[in-house]
C-alpha positions as CSV (number, residue, x, y, z in Angstrom):
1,X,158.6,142.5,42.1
2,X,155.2,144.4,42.3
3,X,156.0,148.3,43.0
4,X,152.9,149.4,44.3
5,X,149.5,148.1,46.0
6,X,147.8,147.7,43.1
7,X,150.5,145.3,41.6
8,X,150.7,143.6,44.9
9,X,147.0,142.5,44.9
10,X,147.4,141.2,41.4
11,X,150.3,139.3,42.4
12,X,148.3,137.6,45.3
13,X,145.4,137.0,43.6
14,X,147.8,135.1,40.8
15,X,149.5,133.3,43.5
16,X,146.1,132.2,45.4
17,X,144.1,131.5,42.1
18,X,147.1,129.4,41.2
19,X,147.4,127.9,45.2
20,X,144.0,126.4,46.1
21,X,143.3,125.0,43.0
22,X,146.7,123.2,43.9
23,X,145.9,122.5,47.4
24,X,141.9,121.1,46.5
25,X,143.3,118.7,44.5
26,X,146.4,117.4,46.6
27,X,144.0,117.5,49.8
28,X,141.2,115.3,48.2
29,X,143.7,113.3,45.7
30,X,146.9,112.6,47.7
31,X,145.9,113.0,51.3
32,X,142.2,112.1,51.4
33,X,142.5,109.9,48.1
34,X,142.5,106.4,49.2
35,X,139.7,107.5,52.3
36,X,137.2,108.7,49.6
37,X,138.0,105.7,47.6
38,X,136.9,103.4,50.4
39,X,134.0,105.2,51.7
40,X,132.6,105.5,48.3
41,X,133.7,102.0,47.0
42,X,135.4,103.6,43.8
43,X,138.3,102.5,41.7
44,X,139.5,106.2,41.5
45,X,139.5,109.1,43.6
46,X,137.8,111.2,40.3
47,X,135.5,108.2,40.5
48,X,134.7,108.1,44.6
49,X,134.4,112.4,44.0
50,X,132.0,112.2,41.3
51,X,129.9,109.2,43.1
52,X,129.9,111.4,46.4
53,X,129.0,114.1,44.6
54,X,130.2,116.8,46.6
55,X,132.7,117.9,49.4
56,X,132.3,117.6,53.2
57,X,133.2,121.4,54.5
58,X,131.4,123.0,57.2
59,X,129.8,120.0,58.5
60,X,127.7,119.5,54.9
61,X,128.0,118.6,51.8
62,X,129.1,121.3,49.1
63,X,129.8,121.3,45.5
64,X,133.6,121.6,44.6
65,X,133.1,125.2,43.4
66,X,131.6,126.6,46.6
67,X,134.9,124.9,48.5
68,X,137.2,126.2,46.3
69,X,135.4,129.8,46.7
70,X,135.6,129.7,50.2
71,X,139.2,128.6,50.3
72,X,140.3,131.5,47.6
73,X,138.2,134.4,50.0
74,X,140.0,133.5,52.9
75,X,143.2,132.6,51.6
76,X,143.3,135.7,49.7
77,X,142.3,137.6,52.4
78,X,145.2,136.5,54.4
79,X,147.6,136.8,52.1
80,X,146.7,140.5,51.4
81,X,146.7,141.0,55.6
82,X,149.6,138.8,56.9
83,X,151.3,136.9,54.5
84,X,152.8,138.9,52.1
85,X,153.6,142.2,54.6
86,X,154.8,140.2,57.2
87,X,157.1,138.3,54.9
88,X,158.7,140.9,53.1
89,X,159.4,142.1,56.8
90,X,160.9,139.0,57.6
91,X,163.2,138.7,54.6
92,X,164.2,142.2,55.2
93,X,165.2,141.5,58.6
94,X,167.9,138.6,57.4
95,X,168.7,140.3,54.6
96,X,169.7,143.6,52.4
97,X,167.3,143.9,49.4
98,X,170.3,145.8,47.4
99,X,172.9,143.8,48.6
100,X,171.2,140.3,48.4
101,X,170.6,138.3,45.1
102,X,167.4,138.6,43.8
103,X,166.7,135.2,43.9
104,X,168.4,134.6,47.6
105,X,166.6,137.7,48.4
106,X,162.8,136.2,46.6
107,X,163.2,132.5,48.0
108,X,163.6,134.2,51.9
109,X,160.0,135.4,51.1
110,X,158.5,132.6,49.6
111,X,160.0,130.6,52.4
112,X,158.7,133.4,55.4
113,X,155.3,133.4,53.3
114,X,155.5,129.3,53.7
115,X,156.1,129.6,57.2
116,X,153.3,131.9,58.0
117,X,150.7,130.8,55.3
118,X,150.5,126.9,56.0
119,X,150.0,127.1,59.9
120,X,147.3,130.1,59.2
121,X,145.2,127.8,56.3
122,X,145.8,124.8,58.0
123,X,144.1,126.0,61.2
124,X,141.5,127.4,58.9
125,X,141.2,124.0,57.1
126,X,141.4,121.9,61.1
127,X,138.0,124.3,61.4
128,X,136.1,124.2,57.8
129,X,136.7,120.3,57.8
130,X,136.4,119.5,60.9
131,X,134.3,116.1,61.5
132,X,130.9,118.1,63.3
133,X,128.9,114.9,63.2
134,X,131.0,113.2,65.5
135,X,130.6,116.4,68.1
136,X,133.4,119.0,69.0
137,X,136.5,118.9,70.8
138,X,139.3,121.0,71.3
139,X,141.6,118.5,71.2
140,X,140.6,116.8,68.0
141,X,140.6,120.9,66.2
142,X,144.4,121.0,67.8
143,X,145.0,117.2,66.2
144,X,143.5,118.1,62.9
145,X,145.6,121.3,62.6
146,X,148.6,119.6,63.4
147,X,148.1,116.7,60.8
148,X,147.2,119.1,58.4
149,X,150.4,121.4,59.0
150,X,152.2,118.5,58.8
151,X,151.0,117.0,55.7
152,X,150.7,120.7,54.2
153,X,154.3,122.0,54.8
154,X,156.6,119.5,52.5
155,X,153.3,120.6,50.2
156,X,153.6,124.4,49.9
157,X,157.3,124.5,50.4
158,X,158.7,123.0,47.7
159,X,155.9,123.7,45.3
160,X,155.9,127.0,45.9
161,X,159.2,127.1,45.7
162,X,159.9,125.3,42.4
163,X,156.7,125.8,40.9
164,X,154.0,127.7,41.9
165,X,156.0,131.4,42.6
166,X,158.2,131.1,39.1
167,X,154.9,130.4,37.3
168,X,153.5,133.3,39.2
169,X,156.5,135.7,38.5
170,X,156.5,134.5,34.9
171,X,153.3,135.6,34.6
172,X,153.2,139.1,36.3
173,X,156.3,139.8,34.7
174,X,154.3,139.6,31.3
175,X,151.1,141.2,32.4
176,X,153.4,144.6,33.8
177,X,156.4,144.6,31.3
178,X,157.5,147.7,31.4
């Protein structure tokens, strides 16, 4: 869809923007939920958040903004690097962009951008959450990043899939009708 670099950073900053907001709230609601509820001896997660006050990342405490900041900058950043060149490459490796229905042809990159993106941000999540009070090991980094990708994938498949890339198109489409 975007036809030139300037479209194509739009498009990621839509798709990001719309992203981490997604994956804050399913990492500290659905994953981390019931743990924040329990530590914080809340009723609700909203509840156990707001009595916490702020976020562990980096081994401190930081205000939900500052997390979500972080997450867009690096998210963005690899999305502008390796995750949407190297996807596009992929899909055109499988398939014919003239030959292949658009939406065959859209889903092989949403699914190649899947496959790259949730391994990368996982990693980068094992790292910015990693439990520093408790010292460091290599192993527990490796274990964290493997939880995460495996709690992550299901995630950003099927909600970029069904949700978050036809919002996303929706959009761009309106903001560079032609």
């Amino acid at each position: 869809m975007p036809e030139n670099q300037f479209q194509r950073m739009v498009f990621a900053f839509l798709t990001v923007l719309v992203t981490v907001h997604a994956y804050v709230f399913y990492s500290l609601y659905v994953v981390n939920g019931s743990t924040l509820m329990q530590i914080n001896n809340a009723d609700s997660v909203i509840h156990a958040i707001n009595k916490q006050g702020d976020v562990y990342m980096f081994g401190r405490m930081l205000p939900i903004w500052a997390v979500i900041l972080i997450e867009f900058l690096f998210a963005y950043g690899l999305e502008c690097v390796m995750g949407s060149p190297c996807s596009f490459k992929l899909a055109c490796k499988n398939f014919e962009i003239g030959k292949t229905h658009p939406v065959i042809f859209e889903s092989a990159i949403i699914c190649a951008t899947v496959g790259l993106m949730c391994p990368a941000m996982s990693f980068l999540a094992a790292w910015f959450y990693y439990p520093y009070y408790a010292g460091f090991h290599l192993a527990t980094l490796l274990a964290n990043w493997v939880k995460l990708v495996c709690f992550n994938f299901p995630f950003a498949f099927f909600s970029q899939l069904f949700f978050i890339q036809p919002l996303i198109r929706t959009v761009f489409r309106a903001l560079f009708r032609k």
